[in-house]
C-alpha positions, 0 to 999 in steps of 0.5 A: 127469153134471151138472156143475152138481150135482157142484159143488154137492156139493162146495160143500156138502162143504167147507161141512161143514168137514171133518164127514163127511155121508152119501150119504143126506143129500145125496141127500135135500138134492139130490133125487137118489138115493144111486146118484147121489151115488156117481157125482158123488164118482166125478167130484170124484176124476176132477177131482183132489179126494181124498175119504174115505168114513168107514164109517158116517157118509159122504162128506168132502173132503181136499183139492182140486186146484190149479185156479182154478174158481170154488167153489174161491175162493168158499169162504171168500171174504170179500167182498160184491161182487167175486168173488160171480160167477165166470166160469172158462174152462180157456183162452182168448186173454185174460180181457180179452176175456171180460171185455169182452163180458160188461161189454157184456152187463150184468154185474154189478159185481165179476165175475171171470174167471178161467183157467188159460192164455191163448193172446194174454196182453197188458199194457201198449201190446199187449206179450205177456204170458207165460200159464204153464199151472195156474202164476200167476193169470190174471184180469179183474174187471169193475167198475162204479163211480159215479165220473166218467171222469177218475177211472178211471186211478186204479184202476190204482194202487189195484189195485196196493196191492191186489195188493201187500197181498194178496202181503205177506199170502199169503207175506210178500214184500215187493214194491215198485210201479214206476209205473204199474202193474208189481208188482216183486219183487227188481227183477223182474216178477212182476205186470202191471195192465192197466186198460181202459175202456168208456164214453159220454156218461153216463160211465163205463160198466165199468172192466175191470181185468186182472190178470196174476200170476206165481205158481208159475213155474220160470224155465224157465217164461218165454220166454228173453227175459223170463228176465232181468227176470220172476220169479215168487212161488215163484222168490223165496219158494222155496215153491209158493204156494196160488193160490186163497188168493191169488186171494181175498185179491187180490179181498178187498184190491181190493174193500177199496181200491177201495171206499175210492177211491170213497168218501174219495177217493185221498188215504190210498191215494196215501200207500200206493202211495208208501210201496210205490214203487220209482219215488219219489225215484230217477232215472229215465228216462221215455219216451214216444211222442215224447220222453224225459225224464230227472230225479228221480221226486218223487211222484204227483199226487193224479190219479196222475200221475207227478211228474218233476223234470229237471235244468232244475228243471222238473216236468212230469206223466207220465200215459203212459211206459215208466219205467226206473231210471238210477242 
């Protein structure tokens, strides 16, 4: 069977919005027999869709899996750039990696890859991310703003508001950002942003910025020395989130804010990433490669630059550091 084609048909099947359509007019549409179309519903039902075959006027969709492939976000997604290309792959080591060469290969701005398990996960300084399968939301959107290079770090907190907003809209939490790019939920860690660069002398060439988003997980889901610090969406809200509402109102929200950064700058977006901080006004303990240095978080720079007071009075620029709260 054609894999392409059966998808089509399902697209076209949700499209209907739950209106039954007959085996005659698919096939009439698709230019394939109704023996064919049969066969394709067949492969829909092995794939986890429930179909109902109304008597008499056709062939509807009930429900869907719980899967990430991409006509499963792209119905009624809302948005113009991110997203309208998909790339799913069932595993892989890291979207990050796919991401990166398909940047190199010229795709275009707003493609997402997206799967359902990594094997080599990764976040921040090569850490090991946990990659549960079919439980959160593995992914990398290629962007491709027209924005000089010293203006990239700030799409690591800009996705940060995105993410934020999008987990407020889905299951209304209340998750908090610890600088720079760790997404909390009742001091743990549900979410990771790690934002890569590829670039030359012209410029930025593709920001790829990988999402890392633990949704559905059991504590059991995490190895045992993360159990302590990591959570979930479901570990807190005590309900099983719809991944695919939640992947779209991420790229919606990503493509919303970043659009926004490129045009007015990170002024009201900076305003936004204060006002969902963990990190601001609270002492905290920076350490970086060399140093440590401990004081109160003041804010961030309009570069987003961690702004850290020490008990000397001094303020000093934190653009890399691991952050941990002291009080």
């Amino acid at each position: 069977m054609n894999i392409t084609v059966t998808y089509k048909i399902a697209k076209r099947m949700l499209e209907s919005t739950g209106e039954a359509l007959s085996g005659q007019q698919l096939a009439d549409e698709f230019g394939i027999s109704r023996t064919a179309i049969w066969k394709h519903m067949k492969e829909l039902e092995e794939k986890g869709y429930e179909i109902e075959s109304v008597k008499k006027k056709g062939y509807r969709i009930v429900s869907i899996p719980d899967t990430l492939e991409p006509i499963t976000i792209q119905i009624g997604l809302k948005t113009k750039r991110i997203g309208q290309r998909i790339e799913y792959v069932e595993s892989c080591t890291s979207t990050q990696i796919i991401a990166h060469q398909l940047a190199q290969e010229n795709a275009p701005d707003g493609t997402v890859v997206l799967t359902e398990t990594q094997t080599a996960g990764r976040g921040r300084m090569a850490r090991k991310w946990d990659s549960a399968a079919h439980k959160g939301v593995w992914m990398s959107i290629i962007l491709r703003p027209n924005v000089p290079p010293q203006k990239a770090p700030q799409f690591t907190l800009v996705t940060a508001v995105a993410i934020v907003r999008a987990i407020e809209e889905v299951t209304a939490l209340q998750p908090k950002i610890k600088w720079p790019n760790d997404i909390l939920l009742n001091g743990k860690k549900c979410t990771g942003i790690l934002t890569e660069l590829q670039s030359d002398a012209d410029g930025i060439q593709a920001l790829i910025v990988g999402i890392g988003l633990n949704v559905n997980q059991d504590k059991e889901d995490f190895d045992l020395e993360v159990q302590g610090i990591a959570t979930s969406l479901k570990m807190i809200s005590g309900q099983t989130v719809n991944r695919q509402e939640l992947v779209r109102a991420v790229l919606f929200y990503t493509e919303l804010y970043t659009q926004m950064y490129i045009d007015e700058g990170f002024g009201m977006l900076k305003i936004l990433w204060e006002s969902y901080s963990t990190t601001i006004g609270q002492p905290v303990r920076a350490r970086m490669t060399n140093h440590t240095l401990e004081g109160i978080a003041e804010g961030i720079s309009d570069d987003g630059v961690l702004q850290l007071r020490t008990l000397d009075g001094k303020l000093h620029g934190i653009y890399s550091a691991d952050i941990e709260m002291t009080n």
